[in-house]
LOBANU-862240 format. One record per residue (C-alpha): x, z, y; residue number from 1; residue in one letter. Coordinates in steps of 0.001 Angstrom, whole numbers. Layout:
+---------+---------+---------+------+------+
!       X !       Z !       Y ! resi ! resn !
+---------+---------+---------+------+------+
!       X !       Z !       Y !  NUM !    a !
...
+---------+---------+---------+------+------+
REM end
This chain:
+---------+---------+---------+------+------+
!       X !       Z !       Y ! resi ! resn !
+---------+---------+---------+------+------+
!   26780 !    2966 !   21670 !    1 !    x !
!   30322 !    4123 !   21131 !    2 !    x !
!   31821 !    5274 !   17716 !    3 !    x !
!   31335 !    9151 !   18659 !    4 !    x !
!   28057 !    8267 !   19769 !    5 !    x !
!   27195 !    6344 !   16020 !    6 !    x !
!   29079 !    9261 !   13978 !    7 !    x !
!   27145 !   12116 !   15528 !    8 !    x !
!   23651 !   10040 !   14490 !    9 !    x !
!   25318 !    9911 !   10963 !   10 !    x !
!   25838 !   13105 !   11046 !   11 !    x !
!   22203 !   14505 !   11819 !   12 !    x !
!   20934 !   11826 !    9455 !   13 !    x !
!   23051 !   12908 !    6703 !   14 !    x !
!   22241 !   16878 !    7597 !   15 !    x !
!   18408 !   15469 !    7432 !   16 !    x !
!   19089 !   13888 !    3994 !   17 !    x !
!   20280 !   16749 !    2427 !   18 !    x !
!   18348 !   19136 !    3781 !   19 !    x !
!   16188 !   20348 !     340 !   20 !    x !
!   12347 !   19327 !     192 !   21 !    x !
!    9910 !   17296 !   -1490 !   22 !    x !
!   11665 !   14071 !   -1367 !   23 !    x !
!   14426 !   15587 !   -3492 !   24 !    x !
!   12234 !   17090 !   -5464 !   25 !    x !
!   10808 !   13858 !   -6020 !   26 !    x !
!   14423 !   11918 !   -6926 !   27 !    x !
!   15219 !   14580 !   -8954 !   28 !    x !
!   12239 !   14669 !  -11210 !   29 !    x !
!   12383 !   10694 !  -11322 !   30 !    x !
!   16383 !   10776 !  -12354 !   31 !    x !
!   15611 !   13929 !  -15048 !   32 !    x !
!   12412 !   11751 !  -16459 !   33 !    x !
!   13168 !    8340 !  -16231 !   34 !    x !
!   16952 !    7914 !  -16067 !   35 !    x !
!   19010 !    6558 !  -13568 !   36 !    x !
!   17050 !    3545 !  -13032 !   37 !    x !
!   14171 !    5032 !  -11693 !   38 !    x !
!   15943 !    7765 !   -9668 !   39 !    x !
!   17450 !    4724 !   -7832 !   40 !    x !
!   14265 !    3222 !   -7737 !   41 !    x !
!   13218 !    6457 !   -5970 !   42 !    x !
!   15718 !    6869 !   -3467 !   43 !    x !
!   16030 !    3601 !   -2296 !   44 !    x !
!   11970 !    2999 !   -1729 !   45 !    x !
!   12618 !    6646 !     233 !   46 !    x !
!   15215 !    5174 !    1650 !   47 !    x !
!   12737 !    2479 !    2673 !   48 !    x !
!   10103 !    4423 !    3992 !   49 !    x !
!   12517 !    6087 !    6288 !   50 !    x !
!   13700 !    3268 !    7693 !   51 !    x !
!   10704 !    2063 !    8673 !   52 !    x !
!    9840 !    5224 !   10475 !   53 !    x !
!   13400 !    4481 !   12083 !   54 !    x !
!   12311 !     946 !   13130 !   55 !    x !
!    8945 !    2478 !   14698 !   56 !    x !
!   10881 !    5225 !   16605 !   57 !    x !
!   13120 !    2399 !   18358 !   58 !    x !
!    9916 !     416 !   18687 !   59 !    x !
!    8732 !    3279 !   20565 !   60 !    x !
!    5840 !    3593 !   18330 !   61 !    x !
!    5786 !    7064 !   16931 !   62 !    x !
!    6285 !    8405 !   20330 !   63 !    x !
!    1548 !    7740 !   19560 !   64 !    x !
!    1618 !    8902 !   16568 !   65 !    x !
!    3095 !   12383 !   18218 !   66 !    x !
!    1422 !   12585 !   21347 !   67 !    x !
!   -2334 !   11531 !   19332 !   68 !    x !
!   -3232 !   14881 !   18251 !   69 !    x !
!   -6220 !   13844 !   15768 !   70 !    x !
!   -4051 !   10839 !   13998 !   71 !    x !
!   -1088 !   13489 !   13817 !   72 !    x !
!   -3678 !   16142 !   11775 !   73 !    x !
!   -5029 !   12807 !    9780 !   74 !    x !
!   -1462 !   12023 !    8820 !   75 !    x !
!    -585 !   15338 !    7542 !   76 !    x !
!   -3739 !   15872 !    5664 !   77 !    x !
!   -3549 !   12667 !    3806 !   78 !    x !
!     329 !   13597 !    3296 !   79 !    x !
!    -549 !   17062 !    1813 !   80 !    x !
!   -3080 !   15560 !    -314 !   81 !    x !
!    -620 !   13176 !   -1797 !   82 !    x !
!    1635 !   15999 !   -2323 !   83 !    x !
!   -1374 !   17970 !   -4034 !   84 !    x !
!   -2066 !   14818 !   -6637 !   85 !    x !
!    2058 !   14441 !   -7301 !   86 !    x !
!    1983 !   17852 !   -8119 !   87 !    x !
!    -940 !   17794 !  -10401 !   88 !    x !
!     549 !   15084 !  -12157 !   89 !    x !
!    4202 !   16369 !  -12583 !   90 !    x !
!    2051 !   19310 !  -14358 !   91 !    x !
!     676 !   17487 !  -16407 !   92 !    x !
!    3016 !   15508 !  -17725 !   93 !    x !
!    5880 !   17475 !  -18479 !   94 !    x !
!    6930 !   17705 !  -22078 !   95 !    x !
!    9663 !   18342 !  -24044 !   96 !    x !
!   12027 !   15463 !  -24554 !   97 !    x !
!   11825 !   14326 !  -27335 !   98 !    x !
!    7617 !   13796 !  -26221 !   99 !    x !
!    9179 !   11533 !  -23161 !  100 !    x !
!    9565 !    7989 !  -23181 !  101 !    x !
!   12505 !    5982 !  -22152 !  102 !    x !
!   13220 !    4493 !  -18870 !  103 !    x !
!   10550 !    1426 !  -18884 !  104 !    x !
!    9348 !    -798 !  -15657 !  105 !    x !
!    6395 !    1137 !  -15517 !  106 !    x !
!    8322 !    5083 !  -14884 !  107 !    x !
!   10447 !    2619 !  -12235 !  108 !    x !
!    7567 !    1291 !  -10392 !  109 !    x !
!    5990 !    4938 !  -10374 !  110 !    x !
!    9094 !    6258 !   -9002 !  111 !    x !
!    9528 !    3775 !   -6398 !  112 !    x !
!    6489 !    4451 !   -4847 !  113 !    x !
!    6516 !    8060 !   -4916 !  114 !    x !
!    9725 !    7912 !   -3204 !  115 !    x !
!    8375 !    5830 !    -327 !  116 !    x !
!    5105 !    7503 !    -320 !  117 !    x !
!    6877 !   11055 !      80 !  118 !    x !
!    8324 !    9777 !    3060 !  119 !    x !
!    6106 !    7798 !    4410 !  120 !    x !
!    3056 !   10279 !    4124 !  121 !    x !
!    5302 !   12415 !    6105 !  122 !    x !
!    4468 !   12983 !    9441 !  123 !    x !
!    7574 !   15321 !   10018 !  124 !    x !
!    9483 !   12659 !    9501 !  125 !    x !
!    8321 !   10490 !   11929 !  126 !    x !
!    8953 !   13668 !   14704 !  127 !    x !
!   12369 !   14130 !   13283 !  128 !    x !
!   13409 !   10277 !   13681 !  129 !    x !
!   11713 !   10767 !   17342 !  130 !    x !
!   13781 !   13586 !   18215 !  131 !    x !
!   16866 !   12405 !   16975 !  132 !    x !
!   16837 !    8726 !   18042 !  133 !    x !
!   15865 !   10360 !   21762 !  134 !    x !
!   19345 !   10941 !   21936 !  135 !    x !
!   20550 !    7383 !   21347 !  136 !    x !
!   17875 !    4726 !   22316 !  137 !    x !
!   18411 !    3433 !   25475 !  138 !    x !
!   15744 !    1012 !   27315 !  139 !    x !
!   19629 !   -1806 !   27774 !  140 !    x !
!   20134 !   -1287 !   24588 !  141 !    x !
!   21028 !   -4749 !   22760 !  142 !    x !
!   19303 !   -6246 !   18933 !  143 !    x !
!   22037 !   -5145 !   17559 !  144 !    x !
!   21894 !   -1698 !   18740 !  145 !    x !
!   19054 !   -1035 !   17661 !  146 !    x !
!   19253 !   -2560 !   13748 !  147 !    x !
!   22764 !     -74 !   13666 !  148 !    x !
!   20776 !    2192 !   14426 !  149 !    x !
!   17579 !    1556 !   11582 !  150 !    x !
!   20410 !     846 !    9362 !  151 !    x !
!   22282 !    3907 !   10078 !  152 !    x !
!   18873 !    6215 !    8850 !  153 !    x !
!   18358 !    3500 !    6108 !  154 !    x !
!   21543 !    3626 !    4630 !  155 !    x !
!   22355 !    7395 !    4799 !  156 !    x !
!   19159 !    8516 !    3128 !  157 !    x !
!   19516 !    5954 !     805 !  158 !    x !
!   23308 !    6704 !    -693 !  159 !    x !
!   22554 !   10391 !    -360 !  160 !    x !
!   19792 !   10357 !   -2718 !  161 !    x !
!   21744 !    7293 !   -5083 !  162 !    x !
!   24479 !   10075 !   -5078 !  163 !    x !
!   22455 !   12954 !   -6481 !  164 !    x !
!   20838 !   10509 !   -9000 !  165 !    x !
!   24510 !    9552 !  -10119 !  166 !    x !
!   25412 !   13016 !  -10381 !  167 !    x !
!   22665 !   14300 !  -12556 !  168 !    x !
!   22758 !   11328 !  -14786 !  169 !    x !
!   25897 !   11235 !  -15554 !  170 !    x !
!   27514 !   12744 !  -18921 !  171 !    x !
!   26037 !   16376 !  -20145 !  172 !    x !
!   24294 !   16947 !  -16929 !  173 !    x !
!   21434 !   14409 !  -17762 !  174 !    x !
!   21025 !   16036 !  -21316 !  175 !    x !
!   20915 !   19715 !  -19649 !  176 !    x !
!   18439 !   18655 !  -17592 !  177 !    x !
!   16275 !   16654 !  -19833 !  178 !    x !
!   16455 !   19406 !  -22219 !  179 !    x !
!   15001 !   21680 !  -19623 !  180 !    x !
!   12987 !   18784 !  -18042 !  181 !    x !
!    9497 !   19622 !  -18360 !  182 !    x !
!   10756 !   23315 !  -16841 !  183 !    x !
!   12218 !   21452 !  -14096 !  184 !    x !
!    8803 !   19212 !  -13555 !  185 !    x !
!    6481 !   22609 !  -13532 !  186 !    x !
!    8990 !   24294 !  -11035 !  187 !    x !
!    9020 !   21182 !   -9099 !  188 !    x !
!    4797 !   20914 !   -9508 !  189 !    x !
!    4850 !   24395 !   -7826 !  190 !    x !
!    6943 !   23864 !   -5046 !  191 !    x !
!    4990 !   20390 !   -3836 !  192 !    x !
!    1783 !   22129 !   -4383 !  193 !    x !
!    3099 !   25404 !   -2299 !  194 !    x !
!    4582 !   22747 !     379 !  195 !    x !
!    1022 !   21037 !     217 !  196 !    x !
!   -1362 !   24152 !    1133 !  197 !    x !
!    1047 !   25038 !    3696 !  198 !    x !
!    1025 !   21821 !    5506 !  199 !    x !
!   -2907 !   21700 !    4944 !  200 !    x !
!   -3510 !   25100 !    6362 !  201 !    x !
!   -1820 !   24414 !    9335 !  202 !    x !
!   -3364 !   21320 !   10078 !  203 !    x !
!   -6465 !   22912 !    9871 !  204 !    x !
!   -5533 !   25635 !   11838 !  205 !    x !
!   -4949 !   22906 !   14241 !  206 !    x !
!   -8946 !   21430 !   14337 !  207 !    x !
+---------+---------+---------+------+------+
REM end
């Protein structure tokens, strides 16, 4: 794989990353509620769960998941479901700050594995990493090749998401925000639970 080759898969992973959706949601309400610690927590268990989708696409292995219609509706279900109970909860929970606790092990752990669960519970995600990795796995292609590659996804999604948790924990941002936090946690409980009826009623549709 040339440079060109490598830059232009940086490219679409970084246009992927930033591309708004529950997963920043997710960073965002874990930076806002828990402090930096647990938005990094967040992004880099996201950052996880996307590289192991990257991993399977090289393996070849979500090339199944795609073409096995009834796994593929599964998937989705289970992810919308997920999205339904994080949305519920974010609901629930929001409070004004000075109700909120402080950044402890236990807001971390939470955060960590809603960031890899929003990923992983995402089908999409495992289409998008087929699509673009089409375009760069090669049957030749070396070890070494192919960990650039995982480590390309890895590492993009991951510093993307470390970079918007810096950013809104940093200085008066962090205040703003927590000041408006349990605004920002409703808005975001509305916007998983709208992204969650609309990925169940078209996998029912599907049946």
């Amino acid at each position: 794989m040339s440079f060109w080759e490598w830059l232009s898969l940086a490219g679409l992973c970084l246009a992927g990353a930033a591309s708004p959706g529950p997963s920043l949601a997710v960073v965002v309400s874990a930076s806002v509620g828990g402090g930096k610690r647990s938005g990094l927590a967040a992004a880099w268990a996201h950052a996880f769960g996307v590289g192991l989708y990257a991993a399977l696409t090289v393996l070849g292995l979500t090339a199944l998941l795609a073409s096995a219609g009834s796994l593929f509706i599964s998937f989705q279900s289970a992810g919308a479901i997920y999205l339904l109970w994080l949305a519920w909860g974010l609901w629930h929970s929001a409070q004004p700050t000075s109700m909120r606790g402080e950044d402890t092990v236990a807001s971390t752990v939470s955060s960590a594995r809603n960031g890899f669960a929003i990923a992983f519970l995402n089908p999409k995600l495992a289409i998008f990493m087929l699509a673009l990795f089409s375009q760069f796995v090669r049957p030749e292609a070396s070890t070494m090749t192919q960990a650039a590659l995982i480590a390309t996804a890895t590492l993009i999604d991951g510093l993307w998401y470390t970079l918007i948790t810096l950013v809104l924990t940093r200085g008066k941002w962090i205040e703003v925000l927590r000041n408006n936090g349990h605004k920002i946690d409703r808005l975001f409980a509305v916007l998983l639970a709208t992204v969650a009826l609309v990925i169940l009623a078209r996998a029912l549709s599907s049946l």
